[in-house]
N, C-alpha and C positions, 0 to 999 in steps of 0.2 A: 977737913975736920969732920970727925962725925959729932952727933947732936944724942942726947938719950931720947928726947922726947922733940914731938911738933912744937911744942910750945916754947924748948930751950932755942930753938932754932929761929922762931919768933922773935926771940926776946935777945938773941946776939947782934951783937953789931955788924950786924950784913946793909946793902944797900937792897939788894933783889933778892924774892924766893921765886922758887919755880916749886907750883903747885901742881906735884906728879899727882895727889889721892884720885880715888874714885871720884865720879860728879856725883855723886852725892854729899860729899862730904866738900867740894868746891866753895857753896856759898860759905858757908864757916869760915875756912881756915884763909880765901882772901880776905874777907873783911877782918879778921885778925893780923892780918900780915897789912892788910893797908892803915890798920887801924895803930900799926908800930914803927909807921913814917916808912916800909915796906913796900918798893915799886914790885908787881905782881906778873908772871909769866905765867897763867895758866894754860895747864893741858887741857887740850878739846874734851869733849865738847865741853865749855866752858859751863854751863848750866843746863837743866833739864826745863828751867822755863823762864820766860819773859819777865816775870815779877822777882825772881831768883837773880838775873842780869842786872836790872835797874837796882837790888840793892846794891850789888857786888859796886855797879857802877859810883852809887850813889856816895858809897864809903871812901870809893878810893879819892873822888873830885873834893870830897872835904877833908880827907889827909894831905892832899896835894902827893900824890903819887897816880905815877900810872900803871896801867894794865894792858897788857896782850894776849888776844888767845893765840895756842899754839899750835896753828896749822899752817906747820915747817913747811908743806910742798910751794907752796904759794914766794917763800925766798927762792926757790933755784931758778936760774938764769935762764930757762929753756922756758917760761911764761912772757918774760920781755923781748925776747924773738919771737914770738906767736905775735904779739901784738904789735911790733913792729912787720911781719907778714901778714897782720889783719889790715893796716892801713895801707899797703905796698902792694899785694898782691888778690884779695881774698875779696873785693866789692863790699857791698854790703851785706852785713852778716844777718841770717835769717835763722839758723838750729846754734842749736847747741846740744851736744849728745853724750854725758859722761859716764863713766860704768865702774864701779869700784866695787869686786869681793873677791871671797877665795874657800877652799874648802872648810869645813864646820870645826870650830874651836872644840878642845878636849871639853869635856862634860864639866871638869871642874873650873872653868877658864871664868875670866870675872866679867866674860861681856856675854854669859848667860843669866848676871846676877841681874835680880828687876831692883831689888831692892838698893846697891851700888849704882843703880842706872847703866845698866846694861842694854841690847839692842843696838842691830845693825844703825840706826838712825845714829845715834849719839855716836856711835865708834867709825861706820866707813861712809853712810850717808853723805854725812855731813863737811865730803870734801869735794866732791861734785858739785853738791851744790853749790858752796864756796868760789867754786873755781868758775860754775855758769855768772856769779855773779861780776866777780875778775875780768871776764871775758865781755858781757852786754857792758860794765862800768858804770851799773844803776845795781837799783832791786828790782823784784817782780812785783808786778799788778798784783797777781792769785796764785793761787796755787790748787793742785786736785792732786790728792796723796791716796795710793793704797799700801798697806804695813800688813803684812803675813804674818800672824804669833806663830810661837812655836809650844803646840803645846803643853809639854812638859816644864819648860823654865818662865813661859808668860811672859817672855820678851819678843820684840819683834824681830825676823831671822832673814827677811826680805824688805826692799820698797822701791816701790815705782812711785815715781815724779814729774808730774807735770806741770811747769812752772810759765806762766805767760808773762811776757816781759811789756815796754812800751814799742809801738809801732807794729804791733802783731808778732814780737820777735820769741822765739820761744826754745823752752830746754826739757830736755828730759832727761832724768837720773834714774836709773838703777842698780841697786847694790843687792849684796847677801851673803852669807853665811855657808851657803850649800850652793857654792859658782867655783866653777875654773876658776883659775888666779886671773881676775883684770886687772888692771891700775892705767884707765886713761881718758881720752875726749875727742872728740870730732867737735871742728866747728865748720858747719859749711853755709858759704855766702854765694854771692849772685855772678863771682866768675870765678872763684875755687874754691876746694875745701882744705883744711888743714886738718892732720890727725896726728897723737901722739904714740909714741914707744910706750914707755911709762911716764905716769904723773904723779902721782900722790906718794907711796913709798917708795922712793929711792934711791937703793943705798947710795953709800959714798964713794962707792968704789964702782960706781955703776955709769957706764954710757951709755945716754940716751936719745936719742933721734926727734927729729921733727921731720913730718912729712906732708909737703905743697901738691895736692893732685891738680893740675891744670893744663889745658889743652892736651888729653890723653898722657899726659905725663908723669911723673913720680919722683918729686925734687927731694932731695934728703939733706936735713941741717944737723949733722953729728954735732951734740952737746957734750962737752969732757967732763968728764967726775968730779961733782962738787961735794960739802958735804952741809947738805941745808936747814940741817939744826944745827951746826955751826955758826953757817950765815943768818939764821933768826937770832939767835944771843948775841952776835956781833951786830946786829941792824939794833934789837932794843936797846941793849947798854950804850949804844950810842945815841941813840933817842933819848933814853933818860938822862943823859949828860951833855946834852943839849950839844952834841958834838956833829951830828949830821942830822937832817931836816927830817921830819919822818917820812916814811913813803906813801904812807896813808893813813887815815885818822883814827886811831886803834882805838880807840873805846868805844864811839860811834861804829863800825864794825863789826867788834864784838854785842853792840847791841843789836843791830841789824840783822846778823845772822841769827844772834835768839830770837828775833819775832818770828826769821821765818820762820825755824825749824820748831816752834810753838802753833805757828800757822798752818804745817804741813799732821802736827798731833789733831791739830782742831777738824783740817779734812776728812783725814782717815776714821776720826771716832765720829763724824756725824755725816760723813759721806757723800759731803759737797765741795761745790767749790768753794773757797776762801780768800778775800779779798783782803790787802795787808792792809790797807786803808780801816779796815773796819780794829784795827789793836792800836791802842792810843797808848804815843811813848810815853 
């Protein structure tokens, strides 16, 4: 059914919206949609900052509905075999190494928009990261961010990521705008490393690999074609219907990820390290 407006669409008798807008216009239309007994499937990056999370969060806990942000790579099947080869095969894991970009968006594309919230951070960043946090199964201690503008549009077009985790365990992210196509991770531990095909976009019609390097070797676990924004709308509507356990605790998550990625703006504009401890939920 189509809707004339946001707001008709609000105001229908639906259970869920999925909130495709810009992130700028995110905090609004979930607190409107949570605000109309509306469980909330937000598009990444769910907010542009910390205090924008906590309301979003805030509205939804006192409509009694929930929210999820929507970063689909995180359902496909080829992450719980990593992790079942992190505890089987891999020792203890020391890096973590993810890389997400691709050549440079048409000039008129909306992840040069500043004012939409545009920027590599908010758009490809922000699934590396994600995924370093999947992988250690905490957050980080700090963080040390550098973000490249692009002069012309005054967004950021690059970023490099350094994120210290507990036990001295550590990740590095790099993305951008003007990269060969990546989409993947390395993690390597104390008696092998694991690497991926692709991670973050892909498609549904896409096989993808895992690969165990260990005693000179080169183990390949072929993943078959899923399609993983399928399996997030089939994992939330079952969450929200109280019909299978969640897999993880979506709004604590989604608040999580906005400290960091508020912690990694606070690095880069003042050019230090940043300790997450120092942002009070």
């Amino acid at each position: 059914k189509n809707f004339g407006s946001y707001t008709d669409a609000i105001n229908a008798d639906l259970d869920l919206i999925y909130i495709s807008l810009p992130i700028s216009m995110h905090e609004e239309w979930c607190i409107k949609a949570a605000e109309s007994g509306k469980h909330v499937l937000c598009e990444k990056s769910a907010t542009d900052s910390f205090d924008s999370a906590k309301k979003i969060l805030k509205s939804c806990k006192n409509n009694n509905v929930r929210i999820l942000e929507a970063l689909a790579f995180r359902f496909h099947p080829q992450h719980k075999q990593i992790q079942n080869l992190i505890n089987e095969e891999l020792g203890g894991i020391q890096n973590f190494y993810g890389i997400f970009g691709f050549p440079p968006p048409p000039k008129n594309n909306i992840r040069w928009r500043k004012e939409l919230g545009g920027g590599v951070l908010n758009d490809v960043a922000c699934y590396p990261i994600c995924a370093s946090r999947i992988i250690f199964q905490s957050e980080p201690v700090s963080v040390l961010a550098h973000l490249k503008f692009d002069k012309e549009f005054q967004v950021d077009k690059s970023a490099d990521i350094f994120l210290k985790y507990k036990d001295e365990k550590t990740a590095f992210v790099s993305s951008g705008f003007n990269n060969y196509y990546q989409s993947k991770y390395d993690v390597w531990g104390s008696n092998a490393k694991i690497s991926t095909k692709r991670t973050y976009a892909v498609p549904q019609n896409y096989k993808t690999s895992i690969y165990l390097h260990k005693d000179d070797q080169i183990f390949e676990t072929v993943i078959p074609p899923v399609d993983q924004f399928g399996l997030m709308f089939d994992t939330f509507c079952s969450a929200v219907t109280n019909k299978t356990q969640n897999p993880y605790d979506f709004e604590k998550d989604l608040l999580d990820q906005a400290k960091l990625m508020v912690s990694i703006r606070i690095s880069n504009k003042e050019k230090r390290l940043v300790f997450l401890s120092d942002l009070k939920d």
